[in-house]
BALO-186933 format. One line per 5 residues: number of its first residue (from 1); their letters; for each residue x, y, z of N, C-alpha, C. Coordinates in nm, 2 decimals. Last residue first. Layout:
BEGIN
NUM> a> X/Y/Z/X/Y/Z/X/Y/Z | ...
//
This chain:
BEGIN
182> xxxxx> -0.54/-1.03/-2.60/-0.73/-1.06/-2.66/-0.73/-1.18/-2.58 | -0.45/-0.79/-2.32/-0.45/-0.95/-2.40/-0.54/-1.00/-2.46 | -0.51/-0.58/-2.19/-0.49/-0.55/-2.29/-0.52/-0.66/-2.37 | -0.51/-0.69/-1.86/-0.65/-0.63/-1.93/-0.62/-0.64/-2.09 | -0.28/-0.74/-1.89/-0.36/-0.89/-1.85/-0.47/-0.84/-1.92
177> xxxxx> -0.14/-0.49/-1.87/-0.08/-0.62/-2.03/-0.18/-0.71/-1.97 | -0.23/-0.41/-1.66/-0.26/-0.35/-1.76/-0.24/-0.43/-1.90 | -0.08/-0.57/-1.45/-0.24/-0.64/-1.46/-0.33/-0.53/-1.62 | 0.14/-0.54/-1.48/0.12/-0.66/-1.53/-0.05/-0.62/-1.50 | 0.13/-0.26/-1.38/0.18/-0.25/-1.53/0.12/-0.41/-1.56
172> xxxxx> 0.08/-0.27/-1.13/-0.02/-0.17/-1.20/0.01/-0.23/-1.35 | 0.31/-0.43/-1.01/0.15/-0.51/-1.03/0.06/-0.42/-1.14 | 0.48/-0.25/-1.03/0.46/-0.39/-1.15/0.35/-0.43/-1.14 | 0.39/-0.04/-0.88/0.42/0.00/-1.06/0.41/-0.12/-1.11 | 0.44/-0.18/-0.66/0.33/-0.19/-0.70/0.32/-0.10/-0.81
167> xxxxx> 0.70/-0.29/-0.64/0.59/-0.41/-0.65/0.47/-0.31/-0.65 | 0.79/-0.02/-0.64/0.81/-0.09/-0.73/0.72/-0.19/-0.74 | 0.67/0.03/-0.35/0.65/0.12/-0.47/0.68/0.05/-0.57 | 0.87/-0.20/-0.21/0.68/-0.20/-0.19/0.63/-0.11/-0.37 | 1.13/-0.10/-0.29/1.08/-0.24/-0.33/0.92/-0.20/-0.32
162> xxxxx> 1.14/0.13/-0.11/1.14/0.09/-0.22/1.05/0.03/-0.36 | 1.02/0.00/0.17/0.97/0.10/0.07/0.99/0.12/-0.06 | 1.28/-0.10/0.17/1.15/-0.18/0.18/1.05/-0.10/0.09 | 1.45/0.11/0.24/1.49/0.03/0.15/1.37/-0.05/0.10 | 1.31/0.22/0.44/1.37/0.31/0.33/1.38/0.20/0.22
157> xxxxx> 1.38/0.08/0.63/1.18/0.09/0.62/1.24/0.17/0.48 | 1.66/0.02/0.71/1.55/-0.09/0.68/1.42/-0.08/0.60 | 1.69/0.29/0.76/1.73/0.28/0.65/1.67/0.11/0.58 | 1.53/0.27/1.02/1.47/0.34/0.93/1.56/0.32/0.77 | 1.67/0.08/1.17/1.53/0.02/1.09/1.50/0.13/1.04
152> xxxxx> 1.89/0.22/1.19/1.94/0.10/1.13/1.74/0.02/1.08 | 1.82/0.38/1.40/1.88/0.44/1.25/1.88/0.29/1.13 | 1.77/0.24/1.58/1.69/0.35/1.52/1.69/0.39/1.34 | 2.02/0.17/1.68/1.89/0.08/1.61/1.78/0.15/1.55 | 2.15/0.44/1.75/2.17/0.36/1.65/2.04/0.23/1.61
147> xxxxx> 1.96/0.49/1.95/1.93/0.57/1.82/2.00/0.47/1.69 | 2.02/0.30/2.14/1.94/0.31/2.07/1.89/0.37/1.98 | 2.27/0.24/2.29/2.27/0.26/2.14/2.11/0.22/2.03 | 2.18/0.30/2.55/2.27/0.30/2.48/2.25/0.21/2.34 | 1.98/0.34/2.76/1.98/0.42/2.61/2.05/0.37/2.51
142> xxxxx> 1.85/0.19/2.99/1.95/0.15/2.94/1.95/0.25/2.77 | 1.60/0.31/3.09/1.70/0.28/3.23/1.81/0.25/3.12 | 1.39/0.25/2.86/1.46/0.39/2.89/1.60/0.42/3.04 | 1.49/0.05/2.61/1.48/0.08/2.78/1.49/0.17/2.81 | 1.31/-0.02/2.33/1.39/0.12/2.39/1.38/0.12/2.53
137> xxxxx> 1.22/-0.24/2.08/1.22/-0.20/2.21/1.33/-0.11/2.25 | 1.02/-0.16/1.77/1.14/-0.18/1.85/1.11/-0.15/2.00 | 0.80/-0.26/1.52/0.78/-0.20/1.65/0.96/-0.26/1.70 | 0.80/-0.07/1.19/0.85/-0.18/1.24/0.86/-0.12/1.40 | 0.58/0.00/0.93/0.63/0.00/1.06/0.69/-0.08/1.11
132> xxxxx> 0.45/0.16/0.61/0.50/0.05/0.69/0.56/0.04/0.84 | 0.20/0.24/0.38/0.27/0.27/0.51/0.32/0.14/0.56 | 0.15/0.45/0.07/0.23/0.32/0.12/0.28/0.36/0.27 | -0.09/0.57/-0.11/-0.01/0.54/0.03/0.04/0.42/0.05 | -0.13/0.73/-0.42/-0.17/0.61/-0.36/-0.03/0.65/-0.22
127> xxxxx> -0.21/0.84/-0.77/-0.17/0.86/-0.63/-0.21/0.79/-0.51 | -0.23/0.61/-1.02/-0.27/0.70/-0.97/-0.19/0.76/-0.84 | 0.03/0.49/-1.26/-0.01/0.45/-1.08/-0.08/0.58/-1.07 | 0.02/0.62/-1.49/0.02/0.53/-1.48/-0.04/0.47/-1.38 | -0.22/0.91/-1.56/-0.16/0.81/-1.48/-0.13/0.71/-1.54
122> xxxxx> -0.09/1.11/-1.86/-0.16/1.04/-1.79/-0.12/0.99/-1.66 | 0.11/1.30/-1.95/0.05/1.31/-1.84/-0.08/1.25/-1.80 | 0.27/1.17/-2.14/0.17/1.28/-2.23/0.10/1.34/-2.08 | 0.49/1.02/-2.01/0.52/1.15/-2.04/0.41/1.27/-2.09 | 0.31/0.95/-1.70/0.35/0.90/-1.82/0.41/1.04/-1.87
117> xxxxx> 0.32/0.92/-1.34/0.25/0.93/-1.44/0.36/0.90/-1.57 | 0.30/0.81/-1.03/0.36/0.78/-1.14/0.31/0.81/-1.24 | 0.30/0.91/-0.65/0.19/0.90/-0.80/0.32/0.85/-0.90 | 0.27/0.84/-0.36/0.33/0.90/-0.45/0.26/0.87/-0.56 | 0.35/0.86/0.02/0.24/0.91/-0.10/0.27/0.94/-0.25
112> xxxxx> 0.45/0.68/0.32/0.49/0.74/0.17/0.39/0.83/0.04 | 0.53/0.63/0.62/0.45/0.68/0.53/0.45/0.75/0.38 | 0.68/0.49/0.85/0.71/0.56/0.74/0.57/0.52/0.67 | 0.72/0.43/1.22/0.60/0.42/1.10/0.65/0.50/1.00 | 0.78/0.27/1.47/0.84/0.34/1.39/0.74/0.29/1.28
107> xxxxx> 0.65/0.17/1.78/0.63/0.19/1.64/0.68/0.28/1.57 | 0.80/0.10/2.12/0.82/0.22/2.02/0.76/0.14/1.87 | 0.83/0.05/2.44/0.84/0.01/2.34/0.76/0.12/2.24 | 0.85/0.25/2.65/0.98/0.12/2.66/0.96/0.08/2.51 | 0.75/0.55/2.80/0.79/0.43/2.68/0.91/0.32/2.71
102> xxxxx> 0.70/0.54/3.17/0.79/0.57/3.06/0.81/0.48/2.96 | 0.57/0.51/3.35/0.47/0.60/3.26/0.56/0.61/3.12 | 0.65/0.29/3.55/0.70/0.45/3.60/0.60/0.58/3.47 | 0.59/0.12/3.43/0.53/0.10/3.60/0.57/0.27/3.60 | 0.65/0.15/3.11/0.65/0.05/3.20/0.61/0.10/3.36
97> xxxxx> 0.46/0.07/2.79/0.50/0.21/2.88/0.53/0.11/3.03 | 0.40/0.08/2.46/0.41/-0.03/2.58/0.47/0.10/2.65 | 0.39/0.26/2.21/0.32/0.14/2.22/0.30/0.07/2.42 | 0.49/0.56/2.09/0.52/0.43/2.15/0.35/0.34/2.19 | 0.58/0.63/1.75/0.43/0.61/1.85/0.48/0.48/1.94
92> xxxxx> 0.72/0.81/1.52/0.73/0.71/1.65/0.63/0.70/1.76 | 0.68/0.86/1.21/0.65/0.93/1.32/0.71/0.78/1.42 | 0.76/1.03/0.86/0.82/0.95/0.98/0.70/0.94/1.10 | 0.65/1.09/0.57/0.61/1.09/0.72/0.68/1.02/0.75 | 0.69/1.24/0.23/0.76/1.13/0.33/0.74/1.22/0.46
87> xxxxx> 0.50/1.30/-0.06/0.55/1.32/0.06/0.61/1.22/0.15 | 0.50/1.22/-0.34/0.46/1.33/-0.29/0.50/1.41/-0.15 | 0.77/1.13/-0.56/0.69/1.13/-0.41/0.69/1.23/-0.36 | 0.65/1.06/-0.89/0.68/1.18/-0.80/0.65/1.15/-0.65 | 0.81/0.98/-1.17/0.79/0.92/-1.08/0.78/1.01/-0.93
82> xxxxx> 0.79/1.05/-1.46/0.75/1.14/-1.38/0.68/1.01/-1.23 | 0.84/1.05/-1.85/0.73/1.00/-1.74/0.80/1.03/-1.59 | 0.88/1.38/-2.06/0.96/1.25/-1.92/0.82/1.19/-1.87 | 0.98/1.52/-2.34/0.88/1.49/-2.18/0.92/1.40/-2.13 | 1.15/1.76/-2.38/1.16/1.64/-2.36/1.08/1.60/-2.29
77> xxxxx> 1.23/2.06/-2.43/1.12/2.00/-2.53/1.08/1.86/-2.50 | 1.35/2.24/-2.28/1.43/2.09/-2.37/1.39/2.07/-2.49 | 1.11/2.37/-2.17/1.25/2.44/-2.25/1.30/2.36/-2.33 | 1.03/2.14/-1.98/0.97/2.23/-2.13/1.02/2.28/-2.22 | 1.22/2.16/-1.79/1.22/2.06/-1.94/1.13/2.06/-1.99
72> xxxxx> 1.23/2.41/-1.64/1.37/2.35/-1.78/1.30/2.24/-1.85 | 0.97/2.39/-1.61/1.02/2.51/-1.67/1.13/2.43/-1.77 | 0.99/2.21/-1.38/0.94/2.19/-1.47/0.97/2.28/-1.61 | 1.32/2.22/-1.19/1.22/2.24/-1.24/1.13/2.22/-1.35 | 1.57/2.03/-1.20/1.50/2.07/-1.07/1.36/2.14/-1.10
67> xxxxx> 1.65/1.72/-1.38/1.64/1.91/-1.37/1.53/1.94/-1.26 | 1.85/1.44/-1.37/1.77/1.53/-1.25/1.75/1.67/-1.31 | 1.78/1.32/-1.67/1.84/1.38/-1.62/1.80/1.47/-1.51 | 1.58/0.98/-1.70/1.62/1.11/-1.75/1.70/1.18/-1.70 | 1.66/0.63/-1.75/1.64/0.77/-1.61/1.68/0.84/-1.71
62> xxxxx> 1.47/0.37/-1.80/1.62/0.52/-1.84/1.57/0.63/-1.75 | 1.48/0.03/-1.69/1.42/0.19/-1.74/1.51/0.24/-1.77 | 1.50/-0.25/-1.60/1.53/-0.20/-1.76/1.50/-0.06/-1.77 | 1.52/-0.26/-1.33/1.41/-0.28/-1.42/1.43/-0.29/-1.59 | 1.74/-0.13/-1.26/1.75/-0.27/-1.24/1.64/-0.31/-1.30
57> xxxxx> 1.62/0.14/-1.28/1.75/0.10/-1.36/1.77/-0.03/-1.37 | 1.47/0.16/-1.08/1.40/0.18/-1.17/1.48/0.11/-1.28 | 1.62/0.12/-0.83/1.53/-0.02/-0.89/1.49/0.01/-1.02 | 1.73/0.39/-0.82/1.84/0.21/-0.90/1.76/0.08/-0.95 | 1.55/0.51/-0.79/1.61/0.56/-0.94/1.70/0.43/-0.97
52> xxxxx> 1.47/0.44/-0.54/1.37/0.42/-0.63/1.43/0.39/-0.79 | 1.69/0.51/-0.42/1.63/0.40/-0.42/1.59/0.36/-0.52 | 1.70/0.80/-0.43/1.79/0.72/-0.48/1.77/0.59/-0.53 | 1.48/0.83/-0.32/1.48/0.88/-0.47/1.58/0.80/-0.51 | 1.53/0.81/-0.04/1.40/0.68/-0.12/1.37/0.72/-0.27
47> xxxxx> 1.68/0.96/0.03/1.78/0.84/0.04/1.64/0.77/-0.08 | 1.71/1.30/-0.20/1.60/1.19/-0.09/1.73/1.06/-0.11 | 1.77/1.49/-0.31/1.85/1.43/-0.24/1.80/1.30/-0.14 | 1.57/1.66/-0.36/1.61/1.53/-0.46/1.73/1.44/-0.44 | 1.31/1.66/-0.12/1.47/1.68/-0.15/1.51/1.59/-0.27
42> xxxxx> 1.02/1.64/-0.09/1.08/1.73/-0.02/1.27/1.71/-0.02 | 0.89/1.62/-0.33/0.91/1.71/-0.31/0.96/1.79/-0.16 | 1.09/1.43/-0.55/1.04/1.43/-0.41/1.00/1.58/-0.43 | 1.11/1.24/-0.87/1.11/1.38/-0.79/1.07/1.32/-0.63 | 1.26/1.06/-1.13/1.22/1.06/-1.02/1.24/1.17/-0.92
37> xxxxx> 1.17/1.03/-1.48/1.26/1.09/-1.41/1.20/1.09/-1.26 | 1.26/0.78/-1.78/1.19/0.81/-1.64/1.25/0.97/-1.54 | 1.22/0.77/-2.09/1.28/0.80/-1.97/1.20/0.88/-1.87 | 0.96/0.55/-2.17/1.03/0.61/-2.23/1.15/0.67/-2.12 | 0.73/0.36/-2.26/0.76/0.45/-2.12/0.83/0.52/-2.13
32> xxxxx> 0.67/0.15/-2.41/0.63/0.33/-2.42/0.67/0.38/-2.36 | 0.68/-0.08/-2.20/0.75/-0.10/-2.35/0.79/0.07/-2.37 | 0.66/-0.04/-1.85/0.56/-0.01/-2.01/0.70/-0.01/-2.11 | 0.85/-0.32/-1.68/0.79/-0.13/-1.71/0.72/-0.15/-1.86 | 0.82/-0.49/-1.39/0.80/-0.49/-1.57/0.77/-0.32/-1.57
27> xxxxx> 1.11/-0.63/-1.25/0.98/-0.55/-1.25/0.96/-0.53/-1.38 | 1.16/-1.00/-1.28/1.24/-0.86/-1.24/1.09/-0.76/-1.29 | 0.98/-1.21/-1.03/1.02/-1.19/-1.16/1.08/-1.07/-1.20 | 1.02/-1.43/-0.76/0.95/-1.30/-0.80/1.06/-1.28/-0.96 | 1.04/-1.77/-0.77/1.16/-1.66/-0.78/1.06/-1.55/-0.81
22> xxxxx> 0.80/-1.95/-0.65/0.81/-1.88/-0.77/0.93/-1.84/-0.70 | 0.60/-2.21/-0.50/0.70/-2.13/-0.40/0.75/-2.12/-0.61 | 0.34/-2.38/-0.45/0.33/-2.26/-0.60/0.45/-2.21/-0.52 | 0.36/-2.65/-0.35/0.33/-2.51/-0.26/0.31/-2.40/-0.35 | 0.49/-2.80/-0.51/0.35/-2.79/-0.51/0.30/-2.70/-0.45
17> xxxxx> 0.75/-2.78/-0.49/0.66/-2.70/-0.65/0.53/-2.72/-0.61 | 0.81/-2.80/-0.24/0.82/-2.69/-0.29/0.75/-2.66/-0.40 | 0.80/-3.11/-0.25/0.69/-2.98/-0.18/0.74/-2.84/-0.22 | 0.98/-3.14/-0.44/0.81/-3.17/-0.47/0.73/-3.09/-0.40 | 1.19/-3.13/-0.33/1.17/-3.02/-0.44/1.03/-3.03/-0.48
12> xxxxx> 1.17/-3.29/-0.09/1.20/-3.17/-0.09/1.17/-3.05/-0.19 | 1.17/-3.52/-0.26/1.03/-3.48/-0.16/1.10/-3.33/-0.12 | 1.46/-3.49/-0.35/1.37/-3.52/-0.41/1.20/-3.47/-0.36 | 1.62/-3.48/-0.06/1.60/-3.40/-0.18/1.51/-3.36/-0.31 | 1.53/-3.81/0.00/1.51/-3.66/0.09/1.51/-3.54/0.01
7> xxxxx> 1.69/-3.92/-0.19/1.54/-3.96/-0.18/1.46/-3.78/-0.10 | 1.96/-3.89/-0.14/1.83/-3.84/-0.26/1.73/-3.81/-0.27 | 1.99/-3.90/0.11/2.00/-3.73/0.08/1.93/-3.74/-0.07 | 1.96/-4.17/0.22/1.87/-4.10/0.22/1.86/-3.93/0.17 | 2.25/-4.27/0.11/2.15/-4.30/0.10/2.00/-4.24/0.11
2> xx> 2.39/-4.12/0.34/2.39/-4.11/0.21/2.29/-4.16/0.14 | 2.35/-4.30/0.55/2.31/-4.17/0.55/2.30/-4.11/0.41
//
């Protein structure tokens, strides 16, 4: 048996490099970028600002200081690039309905809209949608702890979301250094 765990390991690492299978690479921000600050406009208390403000940090960025209005950081004199979600949609659309009319199965759908600009106020990321969903099943004869699962794929779709927004600042940023390259 031993015997065959080299050999076996070996064809193992081959199909993997030949498949192009990569480690994703950490997110790239503009060199220029300078400190970042992340808004919602509907709470800065958002769970997906939080989010956003750790990936930004796990990127190499600098978060500026939360000020709640534009006003104060004119005042400063500090411009900031300006990571802003526009808005956050929930909705639940069921799907499957059983012999009595009653949902059984349920699409949870988050909806995101957000833009990225720079400090002079260009775009980086124009304004753009990010939607995701994950379908669950809900007995309606059996409730019990279905909100909890509830809860547990919307902090799922929160987290994802994330990541999605970030993978796509990086794609905006790497394909800007691809155009730039003589």
């Amino acid at each position: 048996m031993i015997r065959f765990r080299l050999p076996l390991l070996v064809v193992a690492l081959a199909l993997l490099a030949g498949c192009g299978f990569h480690l994703r690479n950490k997110i790239a921000l503009p060199a220029d970028l300078g400190p970042v600050r992340v808004t919602s406009s509907s709470s800065s208390y958002s769970a997906l600002v939080t989010s956003l403000s750790r990936g930004l940090q796990a990127a190499g960025g600098t978060l500026a200081a939360q000020i709640g209005d534009e006003e104060a950081v004119s005042a400063s004199g500090t411009q900031v690039a300006t990571l802003r979600v526009v808005s956050e949609r929930w909705g639940d659309l069921p799907i499957a309905v059983d012999q009595f009319g009653r949902a059984q199965e349920f699409s949870l759908r988050y909806a995101v809209v957000f833009a990225f600009t720079r400090a002079d106020g260009t775009d980086l990321v124009p304004q753009q949608v990010v939607e995701l969903s994950r379908d669950y099943v809900s007995p309606p004869q059996d409730a019990t702890g279905t909100t909890t699962e509830r809860e547990v794929l919307a902090d799922e779709l929160r987290r994802e979301m994330a990541a999605s927004i970030l993978r796509r600042i990086d794609g905006v940023v790497r394909s800007d250094q691809v155009n730039a390259a003589p």
